[in-house]
N, C-alpha and C positions, 0 to 999 in steps of 0.2 A: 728852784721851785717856782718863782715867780714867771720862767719859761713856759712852765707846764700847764699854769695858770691861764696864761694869755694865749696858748693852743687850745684850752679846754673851753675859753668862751670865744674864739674861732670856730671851732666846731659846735658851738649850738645855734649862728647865725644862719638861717636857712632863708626862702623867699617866703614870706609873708603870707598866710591865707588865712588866719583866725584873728580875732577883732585885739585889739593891743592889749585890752586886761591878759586875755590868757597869754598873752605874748611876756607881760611883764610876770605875770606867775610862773611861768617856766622858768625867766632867767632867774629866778628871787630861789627857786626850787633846786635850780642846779649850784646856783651860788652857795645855798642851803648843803648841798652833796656835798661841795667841798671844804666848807667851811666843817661838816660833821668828818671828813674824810681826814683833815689836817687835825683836827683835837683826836681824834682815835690816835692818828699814827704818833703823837706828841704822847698817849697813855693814858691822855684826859677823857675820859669815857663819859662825863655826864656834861650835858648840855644844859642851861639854865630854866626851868620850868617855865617862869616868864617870857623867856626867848619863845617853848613851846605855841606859848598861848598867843600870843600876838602873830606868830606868822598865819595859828591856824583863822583869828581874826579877819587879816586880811584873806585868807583866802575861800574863807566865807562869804563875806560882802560882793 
């Protein structure tokens, strides 16, 4: 798994043209996918509301 992991943020490393916030909300976004990808395939379907609120926090600001 931990394979799959380190190809999967391989493949989000691209050449740079939007300012680093939105750079760091993509990785936090895709990190987010797999983090919901790995609790699904485990059978854990719910994610913690307060997890909810806080990412969407930061990605308001």
């Amino acid at each position: 798994m931990n394979k799959q992991i380190a190809a999967a943020e391989i493949s989000i490393i691209r050449p740079i043209e939007t300012s680093p916030d939105r750079v760091i909300a993509g990785l936090l976004l895709k990190t987010m996918k797999l983090i919901i990808v790995k609790t699904t395939m485990l059978g854990i379907s719910k994610i913690s509301p307060g997890f909810c609120e806080a990412l969407n926090d930061f990605l308001i600001e």
